[in-house]
N, C-alpha and C positions, 0 to 999 in steps of 0.2 A: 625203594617203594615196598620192598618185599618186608623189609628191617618195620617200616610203620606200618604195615596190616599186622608184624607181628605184637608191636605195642600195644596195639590197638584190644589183640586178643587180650591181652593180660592184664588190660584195666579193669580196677577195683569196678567199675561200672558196669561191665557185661553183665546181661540179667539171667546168669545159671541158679541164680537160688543160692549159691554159696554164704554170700552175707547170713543168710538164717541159720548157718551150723557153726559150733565151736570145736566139733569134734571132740570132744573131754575134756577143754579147757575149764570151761564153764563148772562143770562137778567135780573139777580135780582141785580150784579154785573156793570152792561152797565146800568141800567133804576134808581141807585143811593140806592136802597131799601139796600144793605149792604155797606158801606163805609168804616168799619174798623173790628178790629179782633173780637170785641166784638160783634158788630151786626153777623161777619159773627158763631159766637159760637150762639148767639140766630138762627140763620138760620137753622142751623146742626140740633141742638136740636129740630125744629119745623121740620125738614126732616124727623129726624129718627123717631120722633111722630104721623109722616103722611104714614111711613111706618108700623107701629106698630098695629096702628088703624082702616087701610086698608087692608094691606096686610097679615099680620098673622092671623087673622080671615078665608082668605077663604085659605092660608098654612095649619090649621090648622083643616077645617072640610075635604080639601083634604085628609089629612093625615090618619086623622080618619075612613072614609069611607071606609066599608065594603060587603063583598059579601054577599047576593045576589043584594043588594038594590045600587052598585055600579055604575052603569052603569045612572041610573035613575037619584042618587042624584047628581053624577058629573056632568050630561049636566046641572040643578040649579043653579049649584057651577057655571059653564062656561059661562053661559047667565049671571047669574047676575053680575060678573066677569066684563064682555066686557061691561056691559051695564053702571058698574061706571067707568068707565077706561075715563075719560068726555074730556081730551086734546087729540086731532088729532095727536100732534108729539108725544104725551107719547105712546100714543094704538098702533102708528105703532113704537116704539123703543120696543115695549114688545113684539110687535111680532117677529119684525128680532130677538133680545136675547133668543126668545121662540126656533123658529127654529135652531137658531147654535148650542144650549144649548141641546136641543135633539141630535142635527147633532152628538154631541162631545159623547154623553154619549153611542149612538148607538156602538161608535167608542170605546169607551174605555170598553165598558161591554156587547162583542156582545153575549155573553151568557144569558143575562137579559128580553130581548124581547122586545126590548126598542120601534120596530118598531111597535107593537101593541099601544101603547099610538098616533104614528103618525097616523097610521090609523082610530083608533077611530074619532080622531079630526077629521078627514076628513070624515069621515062618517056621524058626525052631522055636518056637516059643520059649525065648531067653530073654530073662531079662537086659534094659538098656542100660550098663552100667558103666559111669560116667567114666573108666577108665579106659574103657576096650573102644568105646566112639570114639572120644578125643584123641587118643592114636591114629581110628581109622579116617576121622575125617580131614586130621592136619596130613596123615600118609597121603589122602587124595589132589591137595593143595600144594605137594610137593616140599613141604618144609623136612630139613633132616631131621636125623633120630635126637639127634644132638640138640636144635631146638626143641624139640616137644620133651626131654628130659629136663632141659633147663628150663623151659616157661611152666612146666608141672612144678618142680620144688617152689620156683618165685610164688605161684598160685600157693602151695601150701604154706608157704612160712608168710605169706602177705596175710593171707585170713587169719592165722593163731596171731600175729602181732594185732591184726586190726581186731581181732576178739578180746583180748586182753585191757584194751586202750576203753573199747564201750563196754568193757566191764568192771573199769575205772579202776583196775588193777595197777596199772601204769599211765603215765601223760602220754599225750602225742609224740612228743619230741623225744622222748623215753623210748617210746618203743618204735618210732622211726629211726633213731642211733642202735638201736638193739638188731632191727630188720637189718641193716646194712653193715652191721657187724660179720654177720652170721653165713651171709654171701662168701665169706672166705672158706668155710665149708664146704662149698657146693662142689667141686673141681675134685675133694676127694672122696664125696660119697657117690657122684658121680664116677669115679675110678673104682671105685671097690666094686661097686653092682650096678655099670651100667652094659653089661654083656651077658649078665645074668640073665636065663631063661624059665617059663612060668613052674619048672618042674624042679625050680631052687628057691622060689619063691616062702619065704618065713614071713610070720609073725614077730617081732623082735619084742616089743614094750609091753607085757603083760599088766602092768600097772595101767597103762592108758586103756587097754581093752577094759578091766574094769572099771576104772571112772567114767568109759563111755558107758558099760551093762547097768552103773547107779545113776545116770542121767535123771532117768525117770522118777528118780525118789528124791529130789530137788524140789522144795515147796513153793517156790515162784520162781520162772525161767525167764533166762531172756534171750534164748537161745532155743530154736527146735533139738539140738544135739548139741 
């Protein structure tokens, strides 16, 4: 049962907003930086490495973090958090995914107390961003660290694949063979940083950071990010 709530989270259908970002596909795609299939697999690879590097570090002191020293070492986690989050569209696509992603979990687990994670935010007045909920609310549901690392990667390389496909960059079936190739990754950037904590936490792909800063100067989008 436990295994289909988790499916469940990770369908492409859950309404976090996600579908509207590309995260720098989109302008890395339009500004020439990927032109074909092979550049667009070094892209993925430098994606999921800038999620890995980033992001699982502070997933994973969230996750960690215990009582009493909770309260304390989370607002660190949070500040420091928002303080590298450095693209204006990324910070605000983390927040609206932060918000819906609480909104949904409230909904699906109102036994869990989900509305205490929203109120805290609000209390330090931090922003909700979708990385530091989505830990704290799959932590409350009891799912391991080990799931919420592997349904994050699935979550990110599912949306650059399904961005790529409605950007008619690649076929369906292209880049559904391409998603499931790339699964063979996961095991070892999961072993490299998933013990890493948020005070190891890099930036890896400075090229993506800048096709995310040129988003904006894209003359018709189809993509918020």
């Amino acid at each position: 049962m436990k295994f289909a709530r988790l499916l469940h989270l990770v369908d492409s259908s859950i309404p976090t907003g996600s579908f509207a970002y590309s995260y720098g596909l989109e302008s890395s795609i339009t500004f020439g930086l990927i032109q074909n299939q092979f550049e667009l697999r070094n892209y993925l690879y430098a994606y999921l490495q800038q999620v890995v590097s980033m992001e699982f570090p502070f997933m994973n002191s969230c996750f960690q973090v215990q009582e009493p020293e909770l309260q304390e070492e989370l607002h660190k986690i949070a500040e420091e958090y928002d303080a590298m989050m450095l693209v204006p569209v990324i910070h605000k696509a983390s927040v609206v995914q932060g918000k819906n992603w609480l909104k949904l979990l409230e909904l699906f687990y109102p036994e869990a107390g989900m509305q205490e994670i929203r109120e805290w935010f609000a209390e330090q007045e931090l922003p909700l961003h979708f990385v530091l909920v989505y830990v704290l609310c799959l932590k409350r549901v009891d799912f391991t660290l080990g799931d919420v690392q592997t349904m994050y990667l699935h979550m990110a390389l599912r949306d650059q694949v399904s961005a790529a496909i409605r950007l008619g960059f690649i076929g369906p079936m292209e880049g559904h063979k391409l998603q499931h190739a790339f699964y063979t990754v996961f095991e070892n950037l999961i072993e490299s940083y998933g013990n890493m904590t948020y005070t190891q936490a890099t930036r890896s792909a400075f090229m993506l950071d800048t096709s995310q800063v040129f988003h904006d100067d894209i003359y018709s989008k189809l993509f918020q990010n």
